[in-house]
Structure formats: C-alpha cells, structure tokens
C-alpha positions in Angstrom: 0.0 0.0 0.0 3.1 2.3 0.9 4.6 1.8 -2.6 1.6 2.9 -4.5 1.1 5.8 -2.4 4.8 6.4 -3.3 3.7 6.0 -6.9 0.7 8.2 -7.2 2.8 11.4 -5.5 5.5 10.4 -7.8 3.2 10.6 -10.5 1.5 13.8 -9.4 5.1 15.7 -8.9 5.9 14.5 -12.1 2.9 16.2 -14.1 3.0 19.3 -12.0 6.5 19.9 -13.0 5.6 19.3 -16.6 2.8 21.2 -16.7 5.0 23.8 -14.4 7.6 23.6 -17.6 4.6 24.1 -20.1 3.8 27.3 -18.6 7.4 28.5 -18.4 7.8 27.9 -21.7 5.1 29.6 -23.1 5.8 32.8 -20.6 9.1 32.7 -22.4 7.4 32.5 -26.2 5.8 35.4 -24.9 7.8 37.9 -23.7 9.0 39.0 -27.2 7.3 40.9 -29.3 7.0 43.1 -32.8 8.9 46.2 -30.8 11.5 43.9 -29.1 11.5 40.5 -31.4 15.8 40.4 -30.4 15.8 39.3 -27.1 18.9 38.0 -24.5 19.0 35.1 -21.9 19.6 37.4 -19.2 16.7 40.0 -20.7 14.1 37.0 -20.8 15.0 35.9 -17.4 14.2 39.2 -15.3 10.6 39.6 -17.2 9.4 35.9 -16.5 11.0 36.1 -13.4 13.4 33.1 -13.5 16.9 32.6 -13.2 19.1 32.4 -15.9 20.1 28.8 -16.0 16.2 27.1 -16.4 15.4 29.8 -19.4 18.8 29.0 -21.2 17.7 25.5 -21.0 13.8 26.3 -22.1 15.6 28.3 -25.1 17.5 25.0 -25.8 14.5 22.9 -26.0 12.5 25.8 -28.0 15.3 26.0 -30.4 15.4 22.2 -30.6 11.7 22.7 -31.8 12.4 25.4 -34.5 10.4 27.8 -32.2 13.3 30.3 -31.5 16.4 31.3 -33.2 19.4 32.8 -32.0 20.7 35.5 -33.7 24.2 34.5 -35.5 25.5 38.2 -34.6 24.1 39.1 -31.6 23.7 35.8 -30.4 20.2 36.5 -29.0 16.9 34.8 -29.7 13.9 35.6 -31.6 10.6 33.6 -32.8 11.5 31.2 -35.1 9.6 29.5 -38.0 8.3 26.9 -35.9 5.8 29.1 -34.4 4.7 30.0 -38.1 4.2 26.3 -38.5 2.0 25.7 -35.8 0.0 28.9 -36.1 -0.7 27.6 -39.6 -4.1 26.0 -39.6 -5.3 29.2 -38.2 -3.8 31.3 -40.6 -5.5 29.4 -43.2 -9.2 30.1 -41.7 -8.4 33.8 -41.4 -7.5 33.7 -45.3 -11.4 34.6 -44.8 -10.5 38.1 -44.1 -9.0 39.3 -47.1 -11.5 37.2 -48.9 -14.2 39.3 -46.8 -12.4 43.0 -46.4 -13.9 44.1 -49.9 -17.0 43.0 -49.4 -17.3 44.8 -45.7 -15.6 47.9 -47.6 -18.7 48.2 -49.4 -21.1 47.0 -47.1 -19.8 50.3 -44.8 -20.0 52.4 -47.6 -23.7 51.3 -48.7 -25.0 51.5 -45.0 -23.0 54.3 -44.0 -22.1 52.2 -40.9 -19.1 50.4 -39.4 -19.0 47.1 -40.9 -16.9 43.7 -38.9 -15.8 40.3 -39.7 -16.4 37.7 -36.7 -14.7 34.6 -36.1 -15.9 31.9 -33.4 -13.3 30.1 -31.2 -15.4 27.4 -29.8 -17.0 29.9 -26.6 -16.7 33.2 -27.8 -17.0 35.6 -31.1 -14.1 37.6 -31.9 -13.6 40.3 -34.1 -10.5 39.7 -36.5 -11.6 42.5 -39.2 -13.1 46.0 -39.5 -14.2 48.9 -42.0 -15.5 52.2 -39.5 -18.2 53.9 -40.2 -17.9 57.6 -42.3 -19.4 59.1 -39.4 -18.5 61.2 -36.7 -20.7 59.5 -34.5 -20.1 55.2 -34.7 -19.9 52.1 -33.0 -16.3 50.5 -33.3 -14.5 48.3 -31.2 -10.5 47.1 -31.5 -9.6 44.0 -33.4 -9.5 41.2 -31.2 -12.3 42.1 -28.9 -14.4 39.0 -27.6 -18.5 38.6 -27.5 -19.9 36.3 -24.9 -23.2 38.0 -24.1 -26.0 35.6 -25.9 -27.8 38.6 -27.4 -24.9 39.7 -28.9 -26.2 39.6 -32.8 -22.5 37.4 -33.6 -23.0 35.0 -30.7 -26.7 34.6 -32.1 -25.4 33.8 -35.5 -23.0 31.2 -34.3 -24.9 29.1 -31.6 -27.4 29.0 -34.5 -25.2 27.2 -36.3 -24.6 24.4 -33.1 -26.2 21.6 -32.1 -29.2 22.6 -29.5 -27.7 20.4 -27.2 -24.2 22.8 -27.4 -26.2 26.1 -27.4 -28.0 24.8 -24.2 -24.2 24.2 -22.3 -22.6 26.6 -23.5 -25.4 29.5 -22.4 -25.7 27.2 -19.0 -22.5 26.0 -18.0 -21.6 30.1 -17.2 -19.0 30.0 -20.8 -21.7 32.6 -22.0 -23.7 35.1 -20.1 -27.5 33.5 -20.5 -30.5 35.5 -22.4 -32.2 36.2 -19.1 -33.5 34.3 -15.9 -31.8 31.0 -15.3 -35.2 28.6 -16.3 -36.1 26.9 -19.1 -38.2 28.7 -20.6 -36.1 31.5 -20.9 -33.6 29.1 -22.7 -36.1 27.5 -24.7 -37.8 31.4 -25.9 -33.8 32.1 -27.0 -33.6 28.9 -28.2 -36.6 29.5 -30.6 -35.3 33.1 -31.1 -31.4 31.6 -32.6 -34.0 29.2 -35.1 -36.2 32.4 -36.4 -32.9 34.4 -36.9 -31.3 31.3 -38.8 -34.3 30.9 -40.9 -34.7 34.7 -41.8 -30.8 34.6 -42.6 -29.8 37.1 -39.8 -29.8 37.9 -36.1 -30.3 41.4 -34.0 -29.3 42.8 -31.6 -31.4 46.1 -30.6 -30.2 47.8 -28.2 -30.5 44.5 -26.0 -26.4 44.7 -24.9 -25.6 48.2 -24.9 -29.1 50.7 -25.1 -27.4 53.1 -27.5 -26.1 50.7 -29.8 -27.8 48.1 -32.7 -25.9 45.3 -34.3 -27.2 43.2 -36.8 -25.0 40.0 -38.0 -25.5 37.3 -40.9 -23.8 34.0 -41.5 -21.1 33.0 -43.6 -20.8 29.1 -45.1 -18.1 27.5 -46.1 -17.6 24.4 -48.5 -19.6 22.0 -46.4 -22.3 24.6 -45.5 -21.1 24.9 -42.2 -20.8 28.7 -40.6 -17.3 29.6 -40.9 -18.1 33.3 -39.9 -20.1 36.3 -39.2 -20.5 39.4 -40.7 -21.5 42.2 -38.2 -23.1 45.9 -39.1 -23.5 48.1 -35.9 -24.7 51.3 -35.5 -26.0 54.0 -32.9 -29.6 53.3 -31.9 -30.8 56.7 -32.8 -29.8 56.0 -36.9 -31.4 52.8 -37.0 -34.9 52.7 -36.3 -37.2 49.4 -35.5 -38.4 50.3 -39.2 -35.1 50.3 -40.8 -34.0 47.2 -39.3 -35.0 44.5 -41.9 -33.3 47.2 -44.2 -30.2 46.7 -42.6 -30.4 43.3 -41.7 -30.8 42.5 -45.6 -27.8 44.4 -46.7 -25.6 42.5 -44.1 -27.1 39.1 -45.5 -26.4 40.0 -48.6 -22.8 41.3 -47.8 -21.9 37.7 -46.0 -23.5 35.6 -48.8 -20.9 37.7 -51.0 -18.6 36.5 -48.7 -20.1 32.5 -49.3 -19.5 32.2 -52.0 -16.2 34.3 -52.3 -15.2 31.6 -50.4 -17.1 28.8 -52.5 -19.1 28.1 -49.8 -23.2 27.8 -50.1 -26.0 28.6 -47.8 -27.3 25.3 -46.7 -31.0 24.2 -47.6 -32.6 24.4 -44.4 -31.1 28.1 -44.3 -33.5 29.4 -46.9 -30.4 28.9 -49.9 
C-alpha cells in the first residue's frame, strides 16, 4: 500500500513539473514581441521572473523545436519559424479576411455604418476585421475584442449554427452570459429566437447589450455549408430605427453571402439557400 502511495505522489510531482515547464515555456514565447522580437538570456529571465540557467535550458528545448532562433551576430533569440508552422491552420481560416475585407468595404460604404468580420473560437465571437463607419458618431470596437453575451447579434449567428444540445451548455454551463432568468423557458424562448434568426438569414441585436447601440449579423458558409463566420453591421440606436431594421439586416445578409460564395461556400438548404 506504501509503494503505491509512493507511486501516485511520484506521479502527481511528475505532471505538476511538466505542466509547471509548459507554462514556463510559453511565458518565455511570450515575452518578445514586434517592438522587441531580439531578445537576450539574461533580458528574458528578469521579465518571466526566472533565473538564468532554467530559461537558457527552455531556449534550448525551443530552439530544438524550431520555435526560437538565435541571432548568428548578436547571439540573441527571436521567434523562429516553428511558431509560423503551428500557427498555420489558423492562418489558413483567417485567409477569410482578405477574402471578406472588400465586401465589408462596401457593405460600410452602402450602409454608411461600421461594418466587422467575426470569427468563433469554440466559446466566444471575436472580431478579427473592421471597415469604421464615415461618421462622426459610430460604433467601433478594437480588433480582437471578444462577445460572450448571448444577445450579442454574432454570438446569435454562431450558436445557430450548433447543435441545441451545445447552445444549451454553452449559455448554461456560465461559458456565456444567459438571455435572461436562469429557467427553461427562458432558454427555450432564445432557443426558438437563434432558429427564427437562422431561418430569416440574420440575427439582432437592438439595443438589448448596450441601449445606444444596434448590431445586426448574418452567417457566412463555407464548402460543407457549415458557418465559418459572421458578418456584423453596428450602429448607434438613434440612426437605425425598428423600421429600418430589416433594411439593414438584408444588406448584411447580402454582404456575408458575398462573402459565401467568395469563399465557394453555399447557404445550406434548411437556411432558406
């Protein structure tokens, strides 16, 4: 009994140090940057807080890897093409942006407001491209920001696209902030609401998030008519009445099945295509 005791705490320090090694090296990927992307032992060392001799031995293993380089003059490090590698399926679904910029280009110039490209990472909605608004007075956010509220018009769009059963963890299991009162037939109204949107070919957002703002988003398909992205149009509430709505909501359907089938994607049957 002893001995597997003795085991199972081996086992445990074992995996905490490796996970404790994970982290290190990824505060070490980290610390450079586009301003500093030359960086020395001793430099790295003071911002992750370590001493010298465990990051010259991470930098050994990362250059093992191909994810740093040392510099052959200055003989410091810098990202290497490893990281490139890995990041490589990614980069190839955000080849979607510069099929989409164009398109949100003219959506923001036929709508007169700020036009966005939305990507979903599983929890969340991110925005990984924008065209502002002409006016003085618009809604924009910086690339990168993250949507997590259910009626945000994005997150709308994608959990339309999920499996009920997924929509109903994710807005339950506290990954996403719920449509209102934690009962079922609050989720089952939002549920209905995510099927209407889908079936109309875009969601809304009226003022539901934020009271002075409206955003209004439409999916895009790829190849196997799954949603691949969103594209967004927000405004201020005062320029967009409950009138104007539809009016909007059209132009930003039509703008993302631009995108479709820029892509060679197609809107899927039960979507109205």
């Amino acid at each position: 009994m002893a001995d597997n005791r003795t085991d199972k705490n081996a086992e445990a320090s074992g995996e905490s140090r490796g996970i404790s090694v994970l982290h290190n090296g990824i505060s070490v990927l980290r610390t450079f940057s586009a301003a500093e992307p030359l960086l020395g032992v001793t430099d790295i060392a003071a911002r992750v807080g370590l001493h010298k001799s465990t990051v010259s031995r991470l930098l050994a293993t990362l250059e093992q890897e191909g994810l740093v380089e040392r510099d052959p003059e200055t003989r410091r490090f810098r990202l290497g093409l490893g990281v490139i590698a890995m990041a490589g399926p990614l980069l190839a679904d955000l080849d979607v942006r510069r099929v989409a910029h164009p398109v949100l280009r003219e959506l923001a110039r036929r709508t007169g407001e700020t036009s966005a490209l939305m990507l979903w990472n599983g929890s969340e909605s991110l925005s990984v491209e924008q065209v502002p608004s002409r006016h003085e007075v618009k809604h924009t956010t910086p690339l990168g920001t993250r949507y997590r509220t259910a009626h945000s018009a994005s997150v709308q769009v994608f959990l339309g696209g999920l499996a009920e059963e997924r929509a109903r963890t994710l807005l339950t299991d506290g990954t996403l902030v719920p449509p209102g009162p934690d009962d079922d037939t609050a989720l089952d109204t939002y549920l209905r609401r995510l099927h209407e949107a889908r079936k109309r070919g875009y969601a809304t957002n009226y003022g539901e998030t934020s009271l002075q703002e409206v955003g209004v988003a439409a999916p895009v398909f790829d190849h196997r008519g799954d949603i691949a992205a969103a594209v967004l149009a927000s405004a201020p509430r005062f320029r967009v009445s409950p009138d104007e709505l539809p009016v909007l909501g059209d132009a930003v359907r039509a703008a993302a099945d631009q995108v479709t089938e820029r892509l060679g994607g197609h809107r899927p049957a039960s979507d109205g295509g």
